[in-house]
N, C-alpha and C positions, 0 to 999 in steps of 0.2 A: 681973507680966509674964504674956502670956496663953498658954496652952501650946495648944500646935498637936495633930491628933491624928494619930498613927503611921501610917507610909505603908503601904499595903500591901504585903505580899511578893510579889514576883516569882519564883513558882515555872518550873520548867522547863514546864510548863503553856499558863501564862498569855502564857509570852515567845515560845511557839510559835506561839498563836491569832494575837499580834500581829504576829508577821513573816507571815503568809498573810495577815491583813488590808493591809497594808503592801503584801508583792507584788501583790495584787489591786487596790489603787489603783493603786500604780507603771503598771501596765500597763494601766488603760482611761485614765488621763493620755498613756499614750504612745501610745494608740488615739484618742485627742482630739489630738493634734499630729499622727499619721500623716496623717487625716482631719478636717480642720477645718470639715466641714460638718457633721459631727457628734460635734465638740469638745463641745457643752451636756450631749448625752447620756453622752457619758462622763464628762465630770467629775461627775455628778449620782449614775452608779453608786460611779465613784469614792470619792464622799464616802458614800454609801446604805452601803459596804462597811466603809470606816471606822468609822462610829457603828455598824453591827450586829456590828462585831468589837468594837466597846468592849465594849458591854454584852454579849455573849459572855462575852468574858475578866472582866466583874465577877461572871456569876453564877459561873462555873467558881470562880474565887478566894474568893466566899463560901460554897461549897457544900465548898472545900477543908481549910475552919475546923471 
């Protein structure tokens, strides 16, 4: 059976980085429905905010170890 490897912890840290990542999209999506002429651009930051909050909170939670 093949073993998986251990998730990592979610420190009070890492789950803070994520909600400010999280609210930072929330709100250039709702800047992209406000303004649908410039719906691409939001969603584009939207997503930019996302994956730079990922790997944020990865190095945070490796450097935690």
């Amino acid at each position: 059976m093949p073993t998986f490897p251990e998730p990592p912890d979610l420190t009070q840290t890492t789950i803070f980085i994520y909600v400010i990542g999280i609210a930072i999209t929330a709100a250039s999506l709702l800047s992209g429905i406000k303004d649908p002429s410039q719906a691409s651009k939001y969603i584009a930051i939207g997503l930019a905010a996302l994956i730079i909050t990922y790997f944020i909170a990865r190095a945070v939670s490796k450097s935690e170890y």
